[in-house]
C-alpha positions in Angstrom: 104.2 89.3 110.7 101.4 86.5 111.2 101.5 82.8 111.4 98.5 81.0 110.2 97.4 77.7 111.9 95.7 75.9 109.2 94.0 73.7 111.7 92.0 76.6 113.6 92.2 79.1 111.0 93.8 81.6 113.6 96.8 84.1 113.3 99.4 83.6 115.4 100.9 87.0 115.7 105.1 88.2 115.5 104.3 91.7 115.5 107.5 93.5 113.9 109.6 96.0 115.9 106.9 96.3 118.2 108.9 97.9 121.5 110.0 100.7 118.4 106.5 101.2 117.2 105.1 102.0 120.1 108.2 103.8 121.8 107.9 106.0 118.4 104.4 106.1 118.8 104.7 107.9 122.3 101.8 106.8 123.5 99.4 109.0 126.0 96.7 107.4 128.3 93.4 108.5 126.5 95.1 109.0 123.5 93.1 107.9 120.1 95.2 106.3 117.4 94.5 104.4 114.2 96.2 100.9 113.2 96.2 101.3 109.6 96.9 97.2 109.1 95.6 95.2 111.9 97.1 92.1 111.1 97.3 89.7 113.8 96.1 92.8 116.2 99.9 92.8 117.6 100.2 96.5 117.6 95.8 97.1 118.2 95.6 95.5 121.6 99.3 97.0 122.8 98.0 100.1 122.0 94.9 99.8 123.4 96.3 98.3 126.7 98.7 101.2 127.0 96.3 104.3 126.1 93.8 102.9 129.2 90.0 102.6 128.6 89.6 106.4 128.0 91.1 106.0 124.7 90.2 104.4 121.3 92.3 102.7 118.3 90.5 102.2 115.2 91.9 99.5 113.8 91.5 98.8 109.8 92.1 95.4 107.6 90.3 94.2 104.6 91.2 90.3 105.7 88.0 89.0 107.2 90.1 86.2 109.4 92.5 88.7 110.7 89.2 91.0 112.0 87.8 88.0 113.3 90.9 86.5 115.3 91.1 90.0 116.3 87.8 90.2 117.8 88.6 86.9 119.9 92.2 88.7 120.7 90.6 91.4 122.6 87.7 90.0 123.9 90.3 87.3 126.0 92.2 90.1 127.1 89.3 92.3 128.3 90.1 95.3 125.8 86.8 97.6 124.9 88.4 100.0 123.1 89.3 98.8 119.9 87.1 99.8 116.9 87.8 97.0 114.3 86.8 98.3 110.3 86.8 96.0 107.2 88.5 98.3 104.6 91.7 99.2 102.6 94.0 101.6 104.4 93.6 103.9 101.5 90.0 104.8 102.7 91.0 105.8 106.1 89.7 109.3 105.8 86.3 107.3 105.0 86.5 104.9 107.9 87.4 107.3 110.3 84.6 109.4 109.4 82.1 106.7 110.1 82.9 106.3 113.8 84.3 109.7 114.5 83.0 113.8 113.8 84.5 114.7 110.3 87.5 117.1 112.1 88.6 114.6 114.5 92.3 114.2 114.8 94.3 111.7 115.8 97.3 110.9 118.5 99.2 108.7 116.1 98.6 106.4 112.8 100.9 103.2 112.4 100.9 101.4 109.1 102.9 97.6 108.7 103.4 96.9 105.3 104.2 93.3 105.5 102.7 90.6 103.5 101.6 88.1 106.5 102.5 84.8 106.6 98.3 83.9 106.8 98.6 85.4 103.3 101.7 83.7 101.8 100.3 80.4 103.6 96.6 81.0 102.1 96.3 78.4 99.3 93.6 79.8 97.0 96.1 82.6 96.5 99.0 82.7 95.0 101.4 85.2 96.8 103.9 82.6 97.5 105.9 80.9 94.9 106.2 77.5 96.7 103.2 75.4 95.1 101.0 75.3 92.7 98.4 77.7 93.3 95.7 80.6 91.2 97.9 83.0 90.1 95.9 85.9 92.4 97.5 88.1 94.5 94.9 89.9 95.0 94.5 91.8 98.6 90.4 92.0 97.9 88.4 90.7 95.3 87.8 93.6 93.2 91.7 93.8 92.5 91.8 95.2 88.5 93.7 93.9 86.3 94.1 89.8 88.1 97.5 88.8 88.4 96.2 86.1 85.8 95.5 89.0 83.0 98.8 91.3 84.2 101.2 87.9 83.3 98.6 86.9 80.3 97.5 90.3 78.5 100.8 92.9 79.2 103.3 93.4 76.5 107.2 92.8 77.0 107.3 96.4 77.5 104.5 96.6 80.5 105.9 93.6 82.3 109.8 94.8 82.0 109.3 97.2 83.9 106.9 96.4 86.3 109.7 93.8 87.0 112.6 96.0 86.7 110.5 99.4 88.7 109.0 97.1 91.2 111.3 94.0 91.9 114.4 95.2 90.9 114.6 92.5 88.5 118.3 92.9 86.7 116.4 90.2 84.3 113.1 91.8 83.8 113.0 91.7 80.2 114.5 88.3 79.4 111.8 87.0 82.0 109.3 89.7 80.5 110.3 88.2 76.9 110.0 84.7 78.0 106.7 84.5 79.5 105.3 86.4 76.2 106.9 83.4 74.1 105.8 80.6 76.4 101.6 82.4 76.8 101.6 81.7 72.8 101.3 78.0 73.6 99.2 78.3 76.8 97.6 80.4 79.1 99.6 80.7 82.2 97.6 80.0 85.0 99.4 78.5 87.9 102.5 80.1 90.4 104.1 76.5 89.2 103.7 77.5 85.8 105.1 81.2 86.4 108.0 79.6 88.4 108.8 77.4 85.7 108.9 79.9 83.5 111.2 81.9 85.3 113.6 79.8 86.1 114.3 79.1 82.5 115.9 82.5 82.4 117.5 82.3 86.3 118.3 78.9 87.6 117.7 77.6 90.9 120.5 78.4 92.5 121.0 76.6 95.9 124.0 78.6 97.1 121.5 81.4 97.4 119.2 82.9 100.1 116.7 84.1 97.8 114.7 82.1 95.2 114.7 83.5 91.8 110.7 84.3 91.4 110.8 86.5 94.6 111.4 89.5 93.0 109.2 89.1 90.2 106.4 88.0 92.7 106.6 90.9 94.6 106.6 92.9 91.4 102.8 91.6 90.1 101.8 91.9 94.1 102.4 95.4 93.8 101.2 96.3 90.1 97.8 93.8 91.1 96.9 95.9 94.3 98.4 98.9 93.0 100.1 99.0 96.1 102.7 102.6 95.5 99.5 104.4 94.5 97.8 103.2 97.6 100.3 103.6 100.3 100.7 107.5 98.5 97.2 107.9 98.8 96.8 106.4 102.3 99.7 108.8 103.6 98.1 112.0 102.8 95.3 110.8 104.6 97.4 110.1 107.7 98.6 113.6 107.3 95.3 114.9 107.4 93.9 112.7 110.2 96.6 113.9 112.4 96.7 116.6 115.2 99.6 118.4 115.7 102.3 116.8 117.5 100.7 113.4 116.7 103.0 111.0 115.0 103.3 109.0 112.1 104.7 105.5 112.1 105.9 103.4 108.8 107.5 99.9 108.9 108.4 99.4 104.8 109.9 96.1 104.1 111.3 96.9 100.6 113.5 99.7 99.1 110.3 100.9 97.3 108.1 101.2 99.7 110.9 102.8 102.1 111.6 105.7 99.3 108.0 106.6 99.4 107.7 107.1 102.8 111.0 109.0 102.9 110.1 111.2 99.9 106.4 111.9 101.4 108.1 113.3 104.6 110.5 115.2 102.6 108.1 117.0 100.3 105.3 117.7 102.5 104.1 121.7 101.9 105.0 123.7 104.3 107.2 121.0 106.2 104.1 119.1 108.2 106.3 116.9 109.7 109.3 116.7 111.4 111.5 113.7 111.3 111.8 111.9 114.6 114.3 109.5 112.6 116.7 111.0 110.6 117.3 107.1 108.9 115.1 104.1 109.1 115.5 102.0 112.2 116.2 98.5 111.5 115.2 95.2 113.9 117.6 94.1 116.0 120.0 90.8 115.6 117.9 89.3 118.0 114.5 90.2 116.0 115.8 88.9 112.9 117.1 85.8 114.5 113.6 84.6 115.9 111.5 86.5 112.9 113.9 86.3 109.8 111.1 88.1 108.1 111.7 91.0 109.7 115.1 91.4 108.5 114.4 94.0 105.8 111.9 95.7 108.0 112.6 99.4 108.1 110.8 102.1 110.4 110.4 105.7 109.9 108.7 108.0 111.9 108.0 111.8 112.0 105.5 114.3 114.2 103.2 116.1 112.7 104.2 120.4 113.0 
């Protein structure tokens, strides 16, 4: 996960299970690997350091801060080999093909599903609940339907499940009935206003860890970037884009995500990967207790056969 300074407008970086991403990885010296969500370039420039000059990671966000604090990442520690791609990981097939022959494989393809905390912290977005900010959650600007319309324009219907399919909402259609009711009077147009809205259905509840608009925020997230459809798509690229015996690296960080990834390597034709975990790893007690976001982080990886 990331850490945005608001000051400089850099990432500080808490890369996620990294000693298990790149153990799983199995890294070779020359290899050529591809970090399907640079981030705060915590995984990039370990890679790179570790596969020697000889080798290359292409390294893909759509975040134009997290590219640049990249570029300043890897130019301080002398790294060359990093190719750094504005783009969503869903076009990987695309990118690659710019900077490498069409039937290049690769050594290994790592994707970090995480929200980063330069996101949740980014104030003209509204992927955090604490605030009052735009309701976009938008991972680019040419997101369809905004998060604006998705709350405003679905019916009860659309918007119970979205909360029940994607959050896991047990309320999804009392909150889905509620913010029909309360749009009559107003357009809803703020997180505050969402919040509000939500909580008239589930009260704060101090006694708990989790606030009650986190599941129905990471519900619109999903349905705004179409994020299952993507992360689908983006996997049978990886599969492509890999060489046999090269591996394939997942860190999920909700049960929906997770059951993707697990039902992609189960239902490949022709079994084209083997599982090199038979059940997700999880961080350690020590991760969690200086990263608590990484305590629903889940990693699966697999070789390619």
């Amino acid at each position: 996960m990331d850490n945005l300074d608001k000051q400089s407008k850099k990432y500080f970086h808490i890369p996620v299970m990294l000693e298990e991403i790149i153990s799983n990885l199995d890294l070779k010296k020359g290899g050529y690997y591809i970090d399907c969500t640079l981030g705060g370039a915590g995984y990039t420039s370990l890679i790179a350091e570790k596969i020697g000059p000889e080798g290359k990671v292409l390294a893909i966000d759509l975040d134009d801060l997290a590219l640049e604090n990249a570029k300043d990442i890897l130019e301080s520690k002398g790294l060359s080999n990093v190719i750094l791609a504005k783009s969503n990981f869903k076009n990987l097939d695309q990118v690659s093909h710019k900077f490498f022959p069409r039937s290049f494989k690769f050594d290994g393809i790592v994707f970090d599903l995480g929200l980063s905390s330069a996101q949740l912290d980014d104030e003209s977005r509204g992927f955090s609940f604490k605030g009052t900010r735009p309701l976009n959650m938008a991972f680019s600007q040419t997101s369809e339907p905004s998060t604006e319309d998705i709350v405003n324009k679905y019916s009860v219907e659309d918007l119970a499940k979205i909360f029940s399919d994607y959050g896991e909402e047990r309320k999804a259609e009392q909150i889905a009935l509620n913010i029909v009711k309360k749009r009559k009077d107003k357009r809803i147009k703020t997180t505050n206003d969402l919040v509000k809205i939500i909580e008239e259905v589930k009260p704060f509840n101090f006694k708990s860890n989790i606030h009650p608009a986190t599941k129905v925020f990471q519900a619109l997230r999903i349905e705004t970037n179409s994020e299952y459809k993507v992360l689908e798509q983006a996997l049978e690229k990886a599969e492509e884009k890999l060489k046999t015996g090269g591996k394939l690296v997942v860190v999920s960080f909700h049960s929906g995500e997770d059951r993707i990834v697990k039902n992609f390597l189960r239902d490949r034709k022709n079994s084209s990967f083997k599982n090199i975990t038979k059940k997700p790893i999880e961080c350690s007690l020590e991760e969690a207790d200086r990263n608590p976001r990484a305590r629903s982080a889940k990693l699966r990886s697999a070789e390619k056969i």
